[in-house]
N, C-alpha and C positions, 0 to 999 in steps of 0.2 A: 504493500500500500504506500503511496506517496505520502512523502512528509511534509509536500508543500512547495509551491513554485516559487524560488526567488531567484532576484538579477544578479548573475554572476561578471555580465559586460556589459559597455554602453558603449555606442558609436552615435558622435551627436556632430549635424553640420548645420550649423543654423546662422542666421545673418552676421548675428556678434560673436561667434567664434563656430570653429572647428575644432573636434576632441576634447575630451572633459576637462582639462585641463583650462584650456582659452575659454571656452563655455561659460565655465562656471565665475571665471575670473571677471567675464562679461557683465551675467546674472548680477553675481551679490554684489556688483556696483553700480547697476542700475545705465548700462553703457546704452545709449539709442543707436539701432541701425536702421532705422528707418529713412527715407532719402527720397528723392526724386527719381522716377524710373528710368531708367538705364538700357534695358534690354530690349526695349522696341520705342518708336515714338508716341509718345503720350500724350502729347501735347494739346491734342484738339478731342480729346474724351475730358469729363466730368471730371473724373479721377487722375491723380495724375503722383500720388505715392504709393512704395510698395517696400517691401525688407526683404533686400534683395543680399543673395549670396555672393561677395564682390571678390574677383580673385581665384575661384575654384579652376581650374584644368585637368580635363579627368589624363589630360595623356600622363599627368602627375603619375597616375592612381592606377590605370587600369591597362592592360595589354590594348595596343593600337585595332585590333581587331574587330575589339567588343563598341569601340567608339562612333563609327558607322552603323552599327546595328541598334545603338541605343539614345532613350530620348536622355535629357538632363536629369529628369526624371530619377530614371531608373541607376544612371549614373554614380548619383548622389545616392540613392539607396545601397548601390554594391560598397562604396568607400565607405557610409555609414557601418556598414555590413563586418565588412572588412573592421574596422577599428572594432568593434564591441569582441569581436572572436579575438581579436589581438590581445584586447585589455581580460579576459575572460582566461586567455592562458589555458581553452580547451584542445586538447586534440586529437583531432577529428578521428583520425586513423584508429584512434582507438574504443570509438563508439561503432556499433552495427549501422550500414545506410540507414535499414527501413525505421532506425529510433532516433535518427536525425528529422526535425522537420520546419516550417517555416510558414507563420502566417502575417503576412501583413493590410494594411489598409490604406488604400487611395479613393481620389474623389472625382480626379477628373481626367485621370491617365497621361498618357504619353501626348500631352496637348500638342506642345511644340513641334513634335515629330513631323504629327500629322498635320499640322498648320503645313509645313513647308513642303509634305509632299501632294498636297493637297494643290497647293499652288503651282507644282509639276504639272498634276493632273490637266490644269483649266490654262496653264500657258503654254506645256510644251508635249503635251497629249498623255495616254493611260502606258507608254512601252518605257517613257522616263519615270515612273515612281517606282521608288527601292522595294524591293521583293522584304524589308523589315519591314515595311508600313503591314506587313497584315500581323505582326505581335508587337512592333514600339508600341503603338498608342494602348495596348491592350489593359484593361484593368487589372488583370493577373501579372502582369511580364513583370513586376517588380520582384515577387515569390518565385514566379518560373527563373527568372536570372541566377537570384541567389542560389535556387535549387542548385543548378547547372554546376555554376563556380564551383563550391562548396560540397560537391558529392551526397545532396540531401535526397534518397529514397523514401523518408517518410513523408506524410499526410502535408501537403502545401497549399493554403486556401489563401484566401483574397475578400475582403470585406469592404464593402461599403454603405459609408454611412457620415459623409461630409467628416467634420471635427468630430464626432460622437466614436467616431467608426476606428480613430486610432486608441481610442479605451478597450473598443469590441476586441479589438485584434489581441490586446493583449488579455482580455479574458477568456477567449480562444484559444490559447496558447497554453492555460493556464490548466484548459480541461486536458490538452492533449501530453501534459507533464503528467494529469492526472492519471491518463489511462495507459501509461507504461512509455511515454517517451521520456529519452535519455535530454535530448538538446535541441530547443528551438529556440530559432530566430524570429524574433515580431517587435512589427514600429511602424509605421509608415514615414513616407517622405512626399512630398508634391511639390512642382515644380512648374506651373502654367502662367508663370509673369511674359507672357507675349501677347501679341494682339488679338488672334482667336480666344484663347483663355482668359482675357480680358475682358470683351464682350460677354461671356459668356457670366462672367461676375459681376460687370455691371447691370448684368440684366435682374439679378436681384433686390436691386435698389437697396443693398445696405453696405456699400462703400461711400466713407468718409469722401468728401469734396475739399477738404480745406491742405490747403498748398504750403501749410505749417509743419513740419516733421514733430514740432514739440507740441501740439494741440490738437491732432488730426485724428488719435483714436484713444478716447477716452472715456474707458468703464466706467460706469457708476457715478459720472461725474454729470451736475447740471449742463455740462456741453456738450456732454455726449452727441455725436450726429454720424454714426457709421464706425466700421472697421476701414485697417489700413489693411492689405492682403501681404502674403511674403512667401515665400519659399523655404523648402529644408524641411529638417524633420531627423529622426533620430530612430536608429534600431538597437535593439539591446539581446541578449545571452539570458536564458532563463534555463533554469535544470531542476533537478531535484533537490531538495533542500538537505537529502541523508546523501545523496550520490556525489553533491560537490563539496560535501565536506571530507565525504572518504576518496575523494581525488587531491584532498588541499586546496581547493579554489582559493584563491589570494584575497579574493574580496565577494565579502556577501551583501551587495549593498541594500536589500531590501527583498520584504516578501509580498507576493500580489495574494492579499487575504483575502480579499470582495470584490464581486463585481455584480454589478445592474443595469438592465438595458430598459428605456420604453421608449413608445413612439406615444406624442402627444393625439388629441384626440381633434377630429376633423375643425377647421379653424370655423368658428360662429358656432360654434356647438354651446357653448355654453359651461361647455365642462373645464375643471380643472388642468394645467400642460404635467408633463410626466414626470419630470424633474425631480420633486419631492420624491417621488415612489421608486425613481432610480436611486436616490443615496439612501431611502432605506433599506430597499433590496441588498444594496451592498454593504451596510453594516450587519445586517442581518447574516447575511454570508460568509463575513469577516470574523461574526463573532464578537462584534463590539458596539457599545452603546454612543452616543454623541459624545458624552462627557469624556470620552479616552481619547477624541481628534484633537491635535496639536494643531494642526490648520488645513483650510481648505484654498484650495489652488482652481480658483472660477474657470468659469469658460469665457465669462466678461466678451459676450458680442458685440457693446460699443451702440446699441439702439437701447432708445426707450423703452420698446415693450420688454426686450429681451432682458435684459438688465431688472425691469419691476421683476416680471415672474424668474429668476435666477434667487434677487435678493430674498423675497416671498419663501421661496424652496427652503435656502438655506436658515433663516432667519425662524418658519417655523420649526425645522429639525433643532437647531443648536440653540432656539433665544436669543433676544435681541443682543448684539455685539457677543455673541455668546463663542464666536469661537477667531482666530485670525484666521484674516483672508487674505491671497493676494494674484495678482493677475502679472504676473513679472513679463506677460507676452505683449506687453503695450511696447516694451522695447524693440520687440521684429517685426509685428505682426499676426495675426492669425493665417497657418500656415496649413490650413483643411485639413488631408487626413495626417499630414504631418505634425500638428500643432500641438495635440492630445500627447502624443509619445514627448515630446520635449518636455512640455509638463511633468510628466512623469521622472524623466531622467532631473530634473529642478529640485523636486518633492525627493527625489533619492538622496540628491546630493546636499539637500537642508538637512534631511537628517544626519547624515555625516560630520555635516562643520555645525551641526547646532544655528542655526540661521536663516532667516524668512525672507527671501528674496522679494525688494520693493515692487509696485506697482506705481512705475513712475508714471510721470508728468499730470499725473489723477488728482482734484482735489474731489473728495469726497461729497456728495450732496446729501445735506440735511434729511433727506427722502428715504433714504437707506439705514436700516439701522444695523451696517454693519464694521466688524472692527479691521478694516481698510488697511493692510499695511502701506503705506505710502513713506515718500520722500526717500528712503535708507531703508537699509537692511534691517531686521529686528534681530536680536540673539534671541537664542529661544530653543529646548532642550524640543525635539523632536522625534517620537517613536511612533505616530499613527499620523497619517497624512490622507486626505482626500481628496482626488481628482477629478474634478467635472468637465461633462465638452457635451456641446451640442452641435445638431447639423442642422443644415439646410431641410426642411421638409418635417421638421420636426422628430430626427432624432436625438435621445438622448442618454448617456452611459455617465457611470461613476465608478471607479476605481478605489480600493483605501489598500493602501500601503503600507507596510509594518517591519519597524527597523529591526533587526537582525543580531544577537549577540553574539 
Protein backbone atom coordinates (compact mmCIF):
# COMPACT_ATOMS: atom_id res chain seq x y z
CA UNK A 1 0.00 0.00 0.00
CA UNK A 2 1.24 3.59 -0.69
CA UNK A 3 2.53 5.66 1.93
CA UNK A 4 1.79 8.62 0.11
CA UNK A 5 2.71 10.95 -2.87
CA UNK A 6 5.37 13.49 -2.22
CA UNK A 7 7.75 15.87 -4.49
CA UNK A 8 10.98 14.50 -4.74
CA UNK A 9 11.90 17.23 -7.88
CA UNK A 10 10.95 20.41 -9.40
CA UNK A 11 11.75 21.94 -12.61
CA UNK A 12 10.39 25.50 -12.73
CA UNK A 13 10.77 28.09 -15.89
CA UNK A 14 8.61 30.92 -15.30
CA UNK A 15 9.07 34.64 -16.26
CA UNK A 16 11.22 35.63 -13.10
CA UNK A 17 13.48 32.89 -13.17
CA UNK A 18 14.55 29.59 -14.38
CA UNK A 19 15.27 26.49 -11.61
CA UNK A 20 14.56 26.62 -8.03
CA UNK A 21 17.07 28.37 -7.26
CA UNK A 22 16.42 31.93 -9.45
CA UNK A 23 12.75 31.10 -8.93
CA UNK A 24 12.48 31.23 -5.61
CA UNK A 25 15.06 34.13 -5.39
CA UNK A 26 12.49 35.97 -7.64
CA UNK A 27 9.40 34.83 -5.54
CA UNK A 28 10.28 35.87 -1.89
CA UNK A 29 11.37 39.24 -3.34
CA UNK A 30 8.52 40.03 -4.95
CA UNK A 31 10.75 40.64 -8.45
CA UNK A 32 7.96 41.84 -11.52
CA UNK A 33 8.33 40.27 -14.94
CA UNK A 34 5.65 41.48 -16.34
CA UNK A 35 6.48 43.99 -19.50
CA UNK A 36 5.25 44.84 -22.68
CA UNK A 37 4.97 42.08 -25.21
CA UNK A 38 7.67 41.08 -27.06
CA UNK A 39 6.83 38.08 -29.03
CA UNK A 40 4.56 39.34 -31.70
CA UNK A 41 3.06 42.83 -32.25
CA UNK A 42 0.62 44.14 -29.84
CA UNK A 43 0.38 47.18 -30.47
CA UNK A 44 -3.11 47.80 -32.09
CA UNK A 45 -5.04 44.88 -29.69
CA UNK A 46 -6.78 46.15 -26.37
CA UNK A 47 -4.09 44.34 -24.41
CA UNK A 48 -0.96 44.81 -24.93
CA UNK A 49 1.04 43.06 -21.48
CA UNK A 50 2.08 39.71 -20.86
CA UNK A 51 5.01 37.60 -18.48
CA UNK A 52 6.88 36.63 -20.84
CA UNK A 53 9.88 34.12 -20.61
CA UNK A 54 13.00 36.56 -21.98
CA UNK A 55 16.03 34.66 -22.93
CA UNK A 56 15.10 30.85 -23.04
CA UNK A 57 16.90 28.83 -26.24
CA UNK A 58 15.84 25.46 -26.35
CA UNK A 59 19.14 24.62 -28.65
CA UNK A 60 20.53 25.43 -24.85
CA UNK A 61 18.57 22.50 -23.64
CA UNK A 62 17.59 20.05 -26.02
CA UNK A 63 19.19 17.90 -29.07
CA UNK A 64 18.77 20.13 -32.40
CA UNK A 65 16.24 17.59 -33.69
CA UNK A 66 13.58 17.79 -31.21
CA UNK A 67 13.47 21.75 -32.10
CA UNK A 68 11.66 21.57 -35.42
CA UNK A 69 9.29 19.03 -34.25
CA UNK A 70 8.30 21.07 -31.25
CA UNK A 71 6.02 24.02 -30.27
CA UNK A 72 7.68 26.48 -27.35
CA UNK A 73 5.30 24.93 -25.60
CA UNK A 74 6.38 21.71 -25.22
CA UNK A 75 9.92 22.85 -25.20
CA UNK A 76 9.73 24.59 -22.06
CA UNK A 77 7.89 21.55 -20.67
CA UNK A 78 10.93 18.89 -21.78
CA UNK A 79 13.79 21.58 -19.96
CA UNK A 80 11.02 21.87 -17.13
CA UNK A 81 11.02 18.04 -17.30
CA UNK A 82 14.53 17.79 -17.44
CA UNK A 83 15.55 19.82 -14.38
CA UNK A 84 12.85 18.32 -11.72
CA UNK A 85 14.50 14.52 -12.62
CA UNK A 86 17.82 16.27 -12.30
CA UNK A 87 17.04 17.84 -8.82
CA UNK A 88 15.07 14.46 -7.81
CA UNK A 89 18.52 12.41 -8.38
CA UNK A 90 16.08 9.59 -9.74
CA UNK A 91 17.34 6.88 -11.91
CA UNK A 92 15.47 5.84 -14.22
CA UNK A 93 17.25 2.64 -15.34
CA UNK A 94 16.56 1.51 -12.26
CA UNK A 95 12.61 1.74 -12.11
CA UNK A 96 10.43 -0.87 -14.49
CA UNK A 97 9.15 1.31 -17.86
CA UNK A 98 5.60 0.29 -17.35
CA UNK A 99 5.81 2.11 -13.27
CA UNK A 100 7.29 5.03 -14.97
CA UNK A 101 4.49 7.57 -15.85
CA UNK A 102 3.54 11.07 -16.70
CA UNK A 103 0.52 13.29 -16.40
CA UNK A 104 0.23 16.79 -17.32
CA UNK A 105 -2.09 19.72 -18.16
CA UNK A 106 -2.57 22.34 -20.89
CA UNK A 107 -5.19 24.68 -22.13
CA UNK A 108 -4.51 25.62 -25.25
CA UNK A 109 -1.62 23.42 -26.98
CA UNK A 110 0.84 23.94 -29.24
CA UNK A 111 -0.75 27.59 -30.33
CA UNK A 112 2.38 28.96 -31.90
CA UNK A 113 3.05 25.87 -33.90
CA UNK A 114 0.12 25.83 -35.46
CA UNK A 115 -0.33 29.77 -35.95
CA UNK A 116 2.60 29.43 -38.32
CA UNK A 117 1.94 26.47 -40.04
CA UNK A 118 -1.25 27.56 -40.41
CA UNK A 119 -0.10 30.51 -42.32
CA UNK A 120 1.89 27.93 -44.61
CA UNK A 121 -1.39 26.54 -45.36
CA UNK A 122 -3.22 29.97 -46.80
CA UNK A 123 0.13 31.53 -48.23
CA UNK A 124 2.16 28.98 -49.80
CA UNK A 125 -0.44 25.80 -50.19
CA UNK A 126 -1.26 22.30 -47.95
CA UNK A 127 2.56 20.33 -49.58
CA UNK A 128 4.44 23.37 -47.29
CA UNK A 129 3.05 22.59 -43.67
CA UNK A 130 5.52 20.31 -41.51
CA UNK A 131 4.27 16.71 -41.21
CA UNK A 132 4.70 17.96 -36.99
CA UNK A 133 1.73 20.01 -37.23
CA UNK A 134 -0.57 16.84 -36.91
CA UNK A 135 1.04 16.38 -32.99
CA UNK A 136 2.97 20.00 -32.01
CA UNK A 137 -0.23 21.70 -31.47
CA UNK A 138 -1.69 18.42 -29.88
CA UNK A 139 -3.15 18.77 -26.23
CA UNK A 140 -1.22 15.55 -25.39
CA UNK A 141 2.22 16.07 -27.07
CA UNK A 142 3.51 17.62 -23.82
CA UNK A 143 3.08 13.85 -21.82
CA UNK A 144 3.65 12.01 -25.30
CA UNK A 145 7.38 14.11 -25.49
CA UNK A 146 8.36 13.51 -22.03
CA UNK A 147 7.05 9.94 -22.41
CA UNK A 148 9.58 9.55 -25.59
CA UNK A 149 12.75 11.38 -23.92
CA UNK A 150 12.46 9.67 -20.79
CA UNK A 151 11.63 5.93 -21.59
CA UNK A 152 8.09 6.29 -19.79
CA UNK A 153 5.96 2.96 -20.52
CA UNK A 154 3.47 3.76 -17.81
CA UNK A 155 -0.09 5.34 -17.97
CA UNK A 156 0.53 9.02 -19.75
CA UNK A 157 -2.65 11.33 -19.70
CA UNK A 158 -3.34 14.84 -20.47
CA UNK A 159 -5.99 17.01 -18.61
CA UNK A 160 -7.68 19.85 -19.37
CA UNK A 161 -9.09 22.32 -17.41
CA UNK A 162 -7.69 26.19 -18.07
CA UNK A 163 -5.79 27.12 -14.49
CA UNK A 164 -7.99 24.41 -12.50
CA UNK A 165 -6.50 21.65 -14.77
CA UNK A 166 -2.61 22.06 -13.50
CA UNK A 167 -4.08 21.20 -9.71
CA UNK A 168 -6.05 18.20 -11.74
CA UNK A 169 -2.83 16.88 -13.15
CA UNK A 170 -1.40 16.66 -10.05
CA UNK A 171 -4.06 14.97 -8.30
CA UNK A 172 -3.98 12.47 -11.20
CA UNK A 173 -0.62 11.74 -10.49
CA UNK A 174 -1.35 11.24 -7.13
CA UNK A 175 -3.83 8.20 -7.72
CA UNK A 176 -1.49 6.76 -10.08
CA UNK A 177 1.49 6.71 -7.08
CA UNK A 178 -1.56 5.26 -5.43
CA UNK A 179 -2.03 2.20 -7.53
CA UNK A 180 1.52 0.91 -7.62
CA UNK A 181 3.47 3.45 -9.77
CA UNK A 182 7.02 3.97 -8.92
CA UNK A 183 7.65 7.69 -10.66
CA UNK A 184 5.63 10.21 -12.28
CA UNK A 185 6.08 13.39 -13.95
CA UNK A 186 3.19 16.03 -13.67
CA UNK A 187 2.85 20.02 -14.07
CA UNK A 188 1.90 21.66 -16.84
CA UNK A 189 3.42 24.49 -18.97
CA UNK A 190 1.65 26.99 -21.65
CA UNK A 191 3.06 28.99 -23.91
CA UNK A 192 0.49 30.91 -26.52
CA UNK A 193 1.99 34.65 -26.15
CA UNK A 194 1.55 35.07 -30.18
CA UNK A 195 -1.09 36.59 -32.12
CA UNK A 196 -3.46 33.42 -32.66
CA UNK A 197 -3.23 32.62 -28.83
CA UNK A 198 -3.87 36.14 -28.32
CA UNK A 199 -7.13 36.40 -29.96
CA UNK A 200 -8.05 33.62 -28.62
CA UNK A 201 -7.62 35.28 -24.85
CA UNK A 202 -8.85 38.29 -25.72
CA UNK A 203 -11.95 36.87 -26.75
CA UNK A 204 -12.69 36.28 -23.11
CA UNK A 205 -12.80 39.76 -22.04
CA UNK A 206 -10.96 39.21 -19.00
CA UNK A 207 -7.40 40.63 -19.92
CA UNK A 208 -6.22 43.74 -18.04
CA UNK A 209 -6.19 46.95 -20.72
CA UNK A 210 -3.93 49.00 -18.63
CA UNK A 211 -0.34 49.64 -20.27
CA UNK A 212 1.12 49.91 -16.48
CA UNK A 213 3.20 46.64 -15.72
CA UNK A 214 2.86 47.87 -11.96
CA UNK A 215 -1.06 48.40 -11.84
CA UNK A 216 -2.36 46.03 -14.63
CA UNK A 217 -3.23 42.94 -12.68
CA UNK A 218 -4.54 43.36 -9.47
CA UNK A 219 -6.25 40.78 -7.19
CA UNK A 220 -8.47 41.69 -4.70
CA UNK A 221 -7.61 45.14 -5.00
CA UNK A 222 -10.52 48.00 -5.79
CA UNK A 223 -8.79 48.38 -9.21
CA UNK A 224 -8.91 45.24 -10.09
CA UNK A 225 -9.98 45.21 -14.10
CA UNK A 226 -8.46 41.92 -15.70
CA UNK A 227 -5.56 39.51 -15.73
CA UNK A 228 -2.10 40.13 -17.38
CA UNK A 229 -1.43 36.52 -19.31
CA UNK A 230 2.29 34.89 -19.23
CA UNK A 231 3.93 31.94 -20.15
CA UNK A 232 5.83 28.85 -18.35
CA UNK A 233 4.83 26.60 -15.94
CA UNK A 234 6.62 24.08 -13.83
CA UNK A 235 6.86 20.02 -13.67
CA UNK A 236 7.83 18.34 -10.67
CA UNK A 237 9.04 14.34 -9.58
CA UNK A 238 6.50 12.67 -7.28
CA UNK A 239 7.01 8.93 -5.88
CA UNK A 240 6.29 7.15 -3.17
CA UNK A 241 6.67 8.45 0.09
CA UNK A 242 8.32 4.78 1.62
CA UNK A 243 10.09 4.03 -1.89
CA UNK A 244 12.05 7.46 -1.99
CA UNK A 245 13.11 7.38 1.31
CA UNK A 246 14.44 3.73 0.88
CA UNK A 247 16.38 5.08 -2.39
CA UNK A 248 17.73 8.32 -0.04
CA UNK A 249 15.91 10.88 -2.12
CA UNK A 250 17.86 14.15 -1.02
CA UNK A 251 14.89 16.20 -0.73
CA UNK A 252 11.22 15.54 0.33
CA UNK A 253 9.85 18.68 -0.33
CA UNK A 254 6.24 18.05 0.35
CA UNK A 255 3.36 15.68 0.28
CA UNK A 256 0.15 16.01 -2.20
CA UNK A 257 -2.41 15.07 0.81
CA UNK A 258 -5.82 16.44 -0.82
CA UNK A 259 -7.38 17.11 -3.66
CA UNK A 260 -10.87 18.48 -5.09
CA UNK A 261 -12.26 19.20 -8.27
CA UNK A 262 -15.95 20.90 -9.21
CA UNK A 263 -17.34 22.60 -12.16
CA UNK A 264 -19.56 25.55 -11.20
CA UNK A 265 -23.10 25.27 -11.84
CA UNK A 266 -24.72 26.77 -15.36
CA UNK A 267 -24.05 30.77 -15.10
CA UNK A 268 -27.85 32.46 -14.18
CA UNK A 269 -28.68 29.42 -12.36
CA UNK A 270 -28.81 30.93 -9.35
CA UNK A 271 -26.80 28.46 -7.41
CA UNK A 272 -23.81 28.75 -5.45
CA UNK A 273 -19.87 28.43 -7.81
CA UNK A 274 -17.92 25.39 -6.68
CA UNK A 275 -15.09 26.67 -5.09
CA UNK A 276 -16.05 26.32 -1.60
CA UNK A 277 -16.90 22.50 -2.18
CA UNK A 278 -13.44 22.19 -3.84
CA UNK A 279 -11.35 23.02 -0.74
CA UNK A 280 -13.49 21.14 1.29
CA UNK A 281 -13.24 18.14 -0.74
CA UNK A 282 -9.67 18.54 -0.37
CA UNK A 283 -9.31 18.93 3.23
CA UNK A 284 -11.52 16.20 3.78
CA UNK A 285 -9.15 14.04 1.76
CA UNK A 286 -6.19 15.43 3.27
CA UNK A 287 -7.34 14.60 6.57
CA UNK A 288 -7.31 18.20 7.89
CA UNK A 289 -9.47 20.69 9.36
CA UNK A 290 -9.07 24.74 8.31
CA UNK A 291 -7.49 25.43 11.55
CA UNK A 292 -4.12 23.38 10.44
CA UNK A 293 -3.77 25.68 6.98
CA UNK A 294 -0.77 27.93 7.27
CA UNK A 295 -1.83 29.63 4.00
CA UNK A 296 -3.64 29.73 1.02
CA UNK A 297 -2.12 30.57 -2.22
CA UNK A 298 -5.44 32.08 -4.45
CA UNK A 299 -6.16 31.66 -7.82
CA UNK A 300 -6.75 35.69 -7.62
CA UNK A 301 -8.34 36.02 -11.46
CA UNK A 302 -7.91 39.82 -11.37
CA UNK A 303 -12.18 40.52 -12.08
CA UNK A 304 -14.63 41.59 -9.80
CA UNK A 305 -16.87 38.64 -9.94
CA UNK A 306 -14.10 36.23 -9.69
CA UNK A 307 -12.39 37.75 -6.92
CA UNK A 308 -16.13 38.24 -4.71
CA UNK A 309 -16.81 34.41 -5.17
CA UNK A 310 -12.96 33.38 -4.42
CA UNK A 311 -12.89 35.61 -1.24
CA UNK A 312 -16.67 34.38 -0.25
CA UNK A 313 -15.00 30.46 -0.68
CA UNK A 314 -12.26 31.09 1.33
CA UNK A 315 -13.48 33.40 3.93
CA UNK A 316 -16.51 31.03 4.69
CA UNK A 317 -14.10 27.90 5.13
CA UNK A 318 -11.36 29.78 7.35
CA UNK A 319 -13.35 33.07 8.88
CA UNK A 320 -12.84 36.23 8.23
CA UNK A 321 -8.94 37.16 7.97
CA UNK A 322 -8.84 33.63 9.33
CA UNK A 323 -6.10 32.38 7.53
CA UNK A 324 -2.89 34.02 5.19
CA UNK A 325 -3.34 34.45 1.62
CA UNK A 326 -1.22 35.34 -1.17
CA UNK A 327 -1.35 35.56 -4.95
CA UNK A 328 2.60 35.94 -5.51
CA UNK A 329 1.56 35.35 -9.41
CA UNK A 330 0.79 39.13 -9.86
CA UNK A 331 4.51 39.10 -10.46
CA UNK A 332 4.33 36.84 -14.06
CA UNK A 333 1.08 36.58 -14.64
CA UNK A 334 -1.48 33.92 -14.86
CA UNK A 335 0.10 31.23 -16.84
CA UNK A 336 -3.31 28.62 -17.75
CA UNK A 337 -2.55 25.24 -17.29
CA UNK A 338 0.96 26.40 -16.37
CA UNK A 339 0.11 28.70 -13.58
CA UNK A 340 -1.52 26.05 -10.80
CA UNK A 341 1.81 23.91 -10.90
CA UNK A 342 4.15 27.07 -10.14
CA UNK A 343 1.82 27.80 -7.38
CA UNK A 344 2.42 24.67 -6.18
CA UNK A 345 6.21 24.51 -6.51
CA UNK A 346 5.84 28.49 -4.24
CA UNK A 347 3.77 26.77 -1.53
CA UNK A 348 6.61 23.99 -1.40
CA UNK A 349 9.21 26.19 -1.39
CA UNK A 350 7.54 28.58 1.62
CA UNK A 351 7.48 25.66 3.41
CA UNK A 352 11.03 25.19 3.26
CA UNK A 353 12.50 28.62 4.10
CA UNK A 354 9.56 29.28 6.52
CA UNK A 355 8.18 32.32 4.33
CA UNK A 356 4.91 33.66 2.44
CA UNK A 357 5.80 34.96 -0.61
CA UNK A 358 4.09 38.63 -1.37
CA UNK A 359 1.22 39.50 -3.50
CA UNK A 360 2.78 42.41 -4.96
CA UNK A 361 1.73 45.67 -6.37
CA UNK A 362 -2.05 44.77 -4.49
CA UNK A 363 -3.44 47.10 -2.09
CA UNK A 364 -6.11 45.26 -0.59
CA UNK A 365 -9.80 46.52 -0.69
CA UNK A 366 -11.81 47.01 2.24
CA UNK A 367 -14.47 44.40 0.57
CA UNK A 368 -12.53 41.56 1.23
CA UNK A 369 -12.13 40.23 4.58
CA UNK A 370 -9.10 38.67 3.84
CA UNK A 371 -5.46 38.58 5.52
CA UNK A 372 -3.71 39.63 2.02
CA UNK A 373 -0.18 39.12 2.36
CA UNK A 374 1.14 42.14 0.40
CA UNK A 375 4.12 44.54 0.04
CA UNK A 376 7.04 41.72 1.59
CA UNK A 377 7.49 38.42 2.33
CA UNK A 378 5.84 37.31 5.75
CA UNK A 379 8.15 34.67 7.84
CA UNK A 380 5.83 32.25 8.88
CA UNK A 381 6.44 28.42 10.03
CA UNK A 382 4.61 26.48 7.22
CA UNK A 383 3.41 22.73 7.38
CA UNK A 384 0.00 22.66 5.51
CA UNK A 385 -0.58 24.94 2.55
CA UNK A 386 -3.57 25.31 0.11
CA UNK A 387 -3.64 25.79 -3.41
CA UNK A 388 -6.44 27.11 -5.42
CA UNK A 389 -6.95 27.62 -9.44
CA UNK A 390 -9.77 28.09 -11.40
CA UNK A 391 -10.49 27.91 -15.35
CA UNK A 392 -12.01 29.25 -17.83
CA UNK A 393 -15.62 27.77 -18.17
CA UNK A 394 -15.96 27.25 -14.60
CA UNK A 395 -13.49 24.86 -13.58
CA UNK A 396 -12.29 24.43 -10.21
CA UNK A 397 -9.54 22.32 -8.17
CA UNK A 398 -7.66 22.74 -4.67
CA UNK A 399 -4.75 21.04 -3.71
CA UNK A 400 -3.36 21.03 0.28
CA UNK A 401 0.16 20.27 0.61
CA UNK A 402 1.90 18.85 3.61
CA UNK A 403 5.50 19.57 4.77
CA UNK A 404 7.52 16.44 5.07
CA UNK A 405 9.85 15.52 8.13
Amino acid sequence: MSAGAVVTGIGVVAPNGAGVKDFWAAIRTGRNAIGPVTRFDASLHPARLAGEIQGFDPAEHLPGRLIPQTDRMTQIALVAADQALTDAGVELDEIPPYDRGVVTAVASGGTEFGQNELRKLWSEGGTHVSAYQSFAWFYAVNSGQISVRHGLRGPADALIGDQAGGLDALGHARRQIRRGGKVVFTGGVEASVCSWGWAARLSTSLLSTSDEPGRAYLPFDSAARGCVPGEGGALMIIEDERAARARGARTLYGRIAGHGSTLDPRPGSGRAPGLRRAVEIALADAGSHPGEVDVVFADAAGTKRSDREEADAITAVFGPRGVPVTAPKTMIGRLSAGGAPVDVVAALLAMREGLIPPTTNVELSSEYALDLVTGRARPLSVRTALVLARGYGGFNSAVVLKAVD
